[in-house]
KOLDODREN-342956 format. One record per residue (C-alpha): x, y, z; residue in three letters; residue number from 1. Coordinates in pm, 1 decimal. Layout:
> X/Y/Z/ala/NUM
...
END
This chain:
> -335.8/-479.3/850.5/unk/1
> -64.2/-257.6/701.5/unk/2
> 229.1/-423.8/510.7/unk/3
> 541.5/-215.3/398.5/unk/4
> 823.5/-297.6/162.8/unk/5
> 1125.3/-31.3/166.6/unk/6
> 1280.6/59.2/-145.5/unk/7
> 1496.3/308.4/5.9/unk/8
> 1361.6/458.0/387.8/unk/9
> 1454.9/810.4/489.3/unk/10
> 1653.9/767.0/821.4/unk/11
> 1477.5/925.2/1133.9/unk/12
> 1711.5/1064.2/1205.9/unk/13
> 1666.8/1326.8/917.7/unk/14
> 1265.4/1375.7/1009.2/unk/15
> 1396.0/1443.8/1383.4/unk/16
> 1644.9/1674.7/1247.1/unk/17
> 1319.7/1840.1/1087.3/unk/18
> 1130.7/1860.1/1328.6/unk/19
> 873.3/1689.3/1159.0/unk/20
> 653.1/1511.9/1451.5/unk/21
> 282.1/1313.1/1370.8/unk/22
> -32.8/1359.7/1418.0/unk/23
> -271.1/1128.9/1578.2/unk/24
> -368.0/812.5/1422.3/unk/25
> -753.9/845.5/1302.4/unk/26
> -846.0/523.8/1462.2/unk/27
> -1105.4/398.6/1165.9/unk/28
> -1250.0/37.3/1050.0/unk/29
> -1526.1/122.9/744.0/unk/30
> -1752.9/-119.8/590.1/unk/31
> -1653.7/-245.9/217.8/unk/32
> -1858.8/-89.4/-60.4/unk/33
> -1961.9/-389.8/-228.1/unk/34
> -1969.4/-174.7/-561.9/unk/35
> -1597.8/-20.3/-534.4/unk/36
> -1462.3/-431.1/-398.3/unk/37
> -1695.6/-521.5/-753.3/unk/38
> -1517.6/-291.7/-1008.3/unk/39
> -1195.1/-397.6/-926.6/unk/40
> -950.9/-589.6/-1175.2/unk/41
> -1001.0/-974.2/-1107.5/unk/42
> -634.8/-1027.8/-997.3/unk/43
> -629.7/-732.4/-753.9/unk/44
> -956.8/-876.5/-600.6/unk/45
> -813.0/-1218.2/-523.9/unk/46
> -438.5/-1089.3/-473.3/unk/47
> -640.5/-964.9/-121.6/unk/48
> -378.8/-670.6/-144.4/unk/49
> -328.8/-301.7/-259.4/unk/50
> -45.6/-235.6/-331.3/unk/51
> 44.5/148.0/-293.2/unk/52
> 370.9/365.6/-432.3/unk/53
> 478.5/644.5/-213.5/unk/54
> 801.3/848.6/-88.1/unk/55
> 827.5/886.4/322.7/unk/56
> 977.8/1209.2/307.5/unk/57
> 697.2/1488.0/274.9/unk/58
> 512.0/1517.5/588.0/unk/59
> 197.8/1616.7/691.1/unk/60
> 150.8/1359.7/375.7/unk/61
> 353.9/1084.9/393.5/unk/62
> 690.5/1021.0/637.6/unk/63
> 802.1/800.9/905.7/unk/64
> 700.9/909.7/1315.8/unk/65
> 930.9/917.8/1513.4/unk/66
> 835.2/591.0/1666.9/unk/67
> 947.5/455.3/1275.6/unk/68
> 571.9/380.1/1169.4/unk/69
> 480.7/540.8/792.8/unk/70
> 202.0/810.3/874.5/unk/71
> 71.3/1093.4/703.2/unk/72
> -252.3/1195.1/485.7/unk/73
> -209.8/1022.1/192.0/unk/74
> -133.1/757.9/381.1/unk/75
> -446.1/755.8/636.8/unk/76
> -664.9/789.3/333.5/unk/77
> -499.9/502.8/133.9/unk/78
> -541.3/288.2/440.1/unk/79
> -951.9/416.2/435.2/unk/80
> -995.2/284.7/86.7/unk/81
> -805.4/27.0/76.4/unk/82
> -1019.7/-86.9/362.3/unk/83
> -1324.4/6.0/175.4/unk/84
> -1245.4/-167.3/-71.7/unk/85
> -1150.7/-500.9/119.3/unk/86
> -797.8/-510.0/63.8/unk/87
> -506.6/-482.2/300.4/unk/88
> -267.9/-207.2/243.7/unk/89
> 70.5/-276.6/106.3/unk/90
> 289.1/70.4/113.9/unk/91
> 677.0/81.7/-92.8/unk/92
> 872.1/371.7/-18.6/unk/93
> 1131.6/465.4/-273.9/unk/94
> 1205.3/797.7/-455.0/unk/95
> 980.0/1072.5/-519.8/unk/96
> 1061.7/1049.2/-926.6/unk/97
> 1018.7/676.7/-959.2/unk/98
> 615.9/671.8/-806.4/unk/99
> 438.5/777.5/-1157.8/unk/100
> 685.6/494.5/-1296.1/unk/101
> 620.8/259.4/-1108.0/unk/102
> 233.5/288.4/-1065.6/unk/103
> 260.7/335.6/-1490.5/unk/104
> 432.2/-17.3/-1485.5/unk/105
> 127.4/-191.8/-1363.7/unk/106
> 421.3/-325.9/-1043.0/unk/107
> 165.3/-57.8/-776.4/unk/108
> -207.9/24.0/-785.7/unk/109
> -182.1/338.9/-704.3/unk/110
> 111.2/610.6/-605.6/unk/111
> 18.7/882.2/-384.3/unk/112
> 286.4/1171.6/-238.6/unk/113
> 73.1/1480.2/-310.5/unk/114
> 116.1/1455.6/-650.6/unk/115
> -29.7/1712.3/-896.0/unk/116
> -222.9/1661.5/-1216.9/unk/117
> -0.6/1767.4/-1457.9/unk/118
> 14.3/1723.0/-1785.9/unk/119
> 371.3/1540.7/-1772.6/unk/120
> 186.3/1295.4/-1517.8/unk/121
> -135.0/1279.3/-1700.9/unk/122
> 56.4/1161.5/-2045.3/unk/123
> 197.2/813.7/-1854.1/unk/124
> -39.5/753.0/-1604.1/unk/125
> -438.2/813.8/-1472.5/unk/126
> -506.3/1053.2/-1171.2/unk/127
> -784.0/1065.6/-976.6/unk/128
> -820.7/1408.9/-745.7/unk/129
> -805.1/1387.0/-368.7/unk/130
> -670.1/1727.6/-248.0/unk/131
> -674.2/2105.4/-395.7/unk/132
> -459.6/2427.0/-238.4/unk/133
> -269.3/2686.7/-330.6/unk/134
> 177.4/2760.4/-296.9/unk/135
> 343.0/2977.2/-35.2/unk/136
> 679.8/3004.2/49.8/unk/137
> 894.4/2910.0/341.2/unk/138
> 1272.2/3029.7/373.6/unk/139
> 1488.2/2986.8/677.5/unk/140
> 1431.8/3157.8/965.4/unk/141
> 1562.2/3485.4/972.0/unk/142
> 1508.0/3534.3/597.4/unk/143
> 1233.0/3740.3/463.5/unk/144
> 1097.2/3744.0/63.8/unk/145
> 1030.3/4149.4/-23.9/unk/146
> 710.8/4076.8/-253.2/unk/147
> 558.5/3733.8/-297.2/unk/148
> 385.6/3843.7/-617.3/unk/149
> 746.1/3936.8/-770.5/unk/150
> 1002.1/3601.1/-758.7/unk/151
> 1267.5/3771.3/-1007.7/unk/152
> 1582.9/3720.8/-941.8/unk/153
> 1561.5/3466.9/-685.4/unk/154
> 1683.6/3125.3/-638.6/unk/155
> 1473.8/2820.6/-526.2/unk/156
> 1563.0/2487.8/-373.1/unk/157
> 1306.0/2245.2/-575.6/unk/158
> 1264.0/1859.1/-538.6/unk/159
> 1315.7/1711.5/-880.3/unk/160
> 1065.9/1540.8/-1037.3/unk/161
> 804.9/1773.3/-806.8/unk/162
> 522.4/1997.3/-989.2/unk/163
> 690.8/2318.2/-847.5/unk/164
> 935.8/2298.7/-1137.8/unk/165
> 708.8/2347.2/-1349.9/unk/166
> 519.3/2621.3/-1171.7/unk/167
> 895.8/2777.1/-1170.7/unk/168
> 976.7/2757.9/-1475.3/unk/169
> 605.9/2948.4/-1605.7/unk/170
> 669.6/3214.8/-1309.6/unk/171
> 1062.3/3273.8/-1465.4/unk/172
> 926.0/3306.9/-1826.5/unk/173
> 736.4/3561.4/-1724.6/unk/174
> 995.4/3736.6/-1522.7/unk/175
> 1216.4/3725.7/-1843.5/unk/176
> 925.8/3826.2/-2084.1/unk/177
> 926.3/4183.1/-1872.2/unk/178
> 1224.1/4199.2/-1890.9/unk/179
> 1376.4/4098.0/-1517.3/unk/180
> 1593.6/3849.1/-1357.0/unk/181
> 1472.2/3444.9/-1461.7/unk/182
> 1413.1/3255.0/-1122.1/unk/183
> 1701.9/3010.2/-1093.8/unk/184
> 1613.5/2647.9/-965.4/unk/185
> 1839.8/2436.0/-726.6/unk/186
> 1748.3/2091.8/-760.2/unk/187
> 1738.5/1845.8/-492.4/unk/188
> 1677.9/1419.5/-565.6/unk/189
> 1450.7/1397.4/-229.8/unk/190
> 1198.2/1564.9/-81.7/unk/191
> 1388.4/1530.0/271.4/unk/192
> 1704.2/1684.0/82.9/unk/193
> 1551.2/1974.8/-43.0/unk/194
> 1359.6/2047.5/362.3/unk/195
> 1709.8/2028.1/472.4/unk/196
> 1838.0/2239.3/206.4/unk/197
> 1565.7/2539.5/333.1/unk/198
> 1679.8/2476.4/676.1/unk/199
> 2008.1/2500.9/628.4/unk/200
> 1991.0/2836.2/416.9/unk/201
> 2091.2/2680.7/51.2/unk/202
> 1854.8/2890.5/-189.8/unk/203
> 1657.8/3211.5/-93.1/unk/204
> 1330.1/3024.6/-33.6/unk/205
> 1148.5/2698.4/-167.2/unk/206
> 765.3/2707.9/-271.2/unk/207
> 541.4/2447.8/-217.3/unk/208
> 158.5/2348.2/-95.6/unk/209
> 12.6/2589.7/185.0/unk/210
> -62.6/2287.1/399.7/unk/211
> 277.1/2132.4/408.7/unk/212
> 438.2/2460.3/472.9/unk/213
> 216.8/2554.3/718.5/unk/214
> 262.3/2209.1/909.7/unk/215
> 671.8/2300.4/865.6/unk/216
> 702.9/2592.7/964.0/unk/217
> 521.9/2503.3/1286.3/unk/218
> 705.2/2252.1/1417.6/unk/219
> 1009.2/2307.2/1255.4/unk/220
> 1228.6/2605.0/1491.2/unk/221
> 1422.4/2667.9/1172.2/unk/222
> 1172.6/2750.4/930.3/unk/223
> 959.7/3080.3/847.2/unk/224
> 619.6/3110.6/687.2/unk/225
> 619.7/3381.4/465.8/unk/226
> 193.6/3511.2/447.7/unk/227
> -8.1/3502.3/159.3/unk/228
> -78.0/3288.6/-124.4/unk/229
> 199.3/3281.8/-413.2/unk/230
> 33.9/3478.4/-697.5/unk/231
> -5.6/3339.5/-1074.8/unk/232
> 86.0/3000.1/-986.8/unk/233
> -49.2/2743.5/-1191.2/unk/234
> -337.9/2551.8/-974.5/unk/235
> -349.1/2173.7/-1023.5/unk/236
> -525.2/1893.9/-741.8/unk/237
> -310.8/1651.9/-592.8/unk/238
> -418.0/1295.9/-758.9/unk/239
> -396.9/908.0/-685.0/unk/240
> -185.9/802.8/-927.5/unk/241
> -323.4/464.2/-1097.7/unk/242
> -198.9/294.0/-1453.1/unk/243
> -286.7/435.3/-1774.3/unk/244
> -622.6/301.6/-1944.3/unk/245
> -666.9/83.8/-1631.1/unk/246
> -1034.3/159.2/-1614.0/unk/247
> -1133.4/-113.7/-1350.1/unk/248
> -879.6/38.7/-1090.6/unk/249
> -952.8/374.8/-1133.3/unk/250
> -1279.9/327.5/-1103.3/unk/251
> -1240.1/108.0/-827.6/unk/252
> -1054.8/382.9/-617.6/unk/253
> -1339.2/642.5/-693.4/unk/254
> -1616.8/501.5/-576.6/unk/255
> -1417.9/382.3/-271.0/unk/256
> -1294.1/782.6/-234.8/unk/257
> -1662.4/886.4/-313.9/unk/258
> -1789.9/704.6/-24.7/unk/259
> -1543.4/826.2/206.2/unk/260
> -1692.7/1223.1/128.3/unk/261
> -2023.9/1082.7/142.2/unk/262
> -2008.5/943.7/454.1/unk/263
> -1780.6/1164.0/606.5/unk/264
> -1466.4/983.7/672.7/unk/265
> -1284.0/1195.5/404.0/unk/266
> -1367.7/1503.5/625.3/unk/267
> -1246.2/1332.9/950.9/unk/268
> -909.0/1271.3/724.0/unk/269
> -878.2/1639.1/683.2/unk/270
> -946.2/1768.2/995.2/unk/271
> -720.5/1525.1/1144.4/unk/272
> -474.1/1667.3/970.7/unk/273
> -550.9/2012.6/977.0/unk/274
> -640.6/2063.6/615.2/unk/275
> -986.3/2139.4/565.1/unk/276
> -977.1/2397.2/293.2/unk/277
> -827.9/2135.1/106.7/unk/278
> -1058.9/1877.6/30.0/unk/279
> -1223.6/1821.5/-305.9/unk/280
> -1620.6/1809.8/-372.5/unk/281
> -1809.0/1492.3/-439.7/unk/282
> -1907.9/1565.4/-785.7/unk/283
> -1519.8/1607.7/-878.0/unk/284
> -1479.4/1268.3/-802.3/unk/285
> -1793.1/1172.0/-921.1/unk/286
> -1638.8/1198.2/-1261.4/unk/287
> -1397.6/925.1/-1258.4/unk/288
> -1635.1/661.9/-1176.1/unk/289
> -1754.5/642.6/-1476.5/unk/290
END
């Protein structure tokens, strides 16, 4: 059973606009593990709920289908462990910048919107990694980038609050440490804003995950693809956000993500959503279920 609370929903409307469409529903009902239900915080256990922080604007990850049902990846795997765990899956949509806040709070279990471990992140909250890939870029159609391994000079439409910032702000430092043009940043409060922003021709290009862009420029008329992997971009693995020094949760959530690579759910997950180069090894996760 899936239960959703909206903090603020992104209109259809906008997704349609997008031409953002979803995938098929991995039709999935997995057996608790009896050792991820165990390691859970008391109250969460007998609450019967997890409750999960997201933002329904960043699709193939999480958004609302044009039949106004939340889908996406992060979503399809929250649903898998919440199951594994025994818990029904609660979902709030609000803004991209208040999930890490709210998860930190102890008001969500978890946050997920393909959110990287950064240090930022890492100083208010724990992460556990789910997902791993590299940037591209995607500009409107028509629009071309002369050389993805030199950014100078250019100006990107970014979601605030989003990792690329970052990754921006390192690749302009060392545009202005040689001596070039610093990369200039156009920020955006919304992930659907920013999409919208690219489509419309704001900005000379926006960077972002290779599977998101790939899934965009696909089904979206008015976005290009521009090949190959960004260059000298900072690498960090997406991460289910869960509260700082809660050691029961986390650990909770690993062993329910473990099993899902072990038995081979996790897989299904990605190749459902046509990310299979993304996924992140056992032993990774391993780690924090300790």
């Amino acid at each position: 059973m899936i239960m959703i609370k909206t903090v603020k929903r992104l209109a259809l409307g906008s997704m349609l606009a997008l031409g953002i469409l979803p995938p098929a529903a991995l039709a999935q009902t997995p057996a608790v593990v009896e050792a991820a239900r165990a390691a859970l915080p008391e109250n969460v256990r007998q609450s019967g709920v997890l409750k999960v922080a997201t933002s329904l604007q960043w699709a193939p990850f999480a958004y609302m289908s044009e039949k106004n049902e939340p889908v996406g990846f992060d979503l399809s795997l929250m649903r898998l462990i919440s199951a594994k765990l025994g818990l029904k899956f609660e979902l709030e949509d609000m803004k991209f910048p208040t999930i890490v806040p709210g998860v930190a709070s102890g008001r969500y279990q978890a946050g997920v919107n393909q959110l990287s471990l950064t240090p930022e992140r890492l100083g208010a909250a724990d992460m556990i990694p789910y997902f791993d890939t590299t940037s591209v870029i995607i500009v409107q159609k028509g629009k071309t980038v002369k050389d993805i391994a030199n950014l100078c000079g250019m100006t990107f439409v970014v979601t605030q609050g989003s990792v690329q910032v970052r990754q921006l702000n390192e690749l302009s430092e060392a545009c202005v440490a040689k001596k070039a043009s610093p990369i200039t940043q156009q920020l955006y409060p919304s992930s659907a804003e920013t999409l919208l922003a690219v489509a419309n021709g704001r900005g000379d290009a926006f960077l972002t995950a290779a599977p998101q862009a790939v899934y965009i420029a696909r089904v979206n008329p008015r976005i290009d693809l521009i090949p190959g992997d960004v260059p000298n971009v900072t690498r960090a693995p997406a991460g289910i956000v869960v509260e700082k020094g809660n050691t029961a949760i986390r650990k909770a959530i690993a062993l329910a993500l473990l099993s899902a690579i072990e038995d081979g759910s996790y897989k299904a997950l990605l190749d459902e959503y046509g990310v299979s180069s993304s996924g992140v090894p056992a032993d990774l996760v391993r780690k924090y279920t300790e």
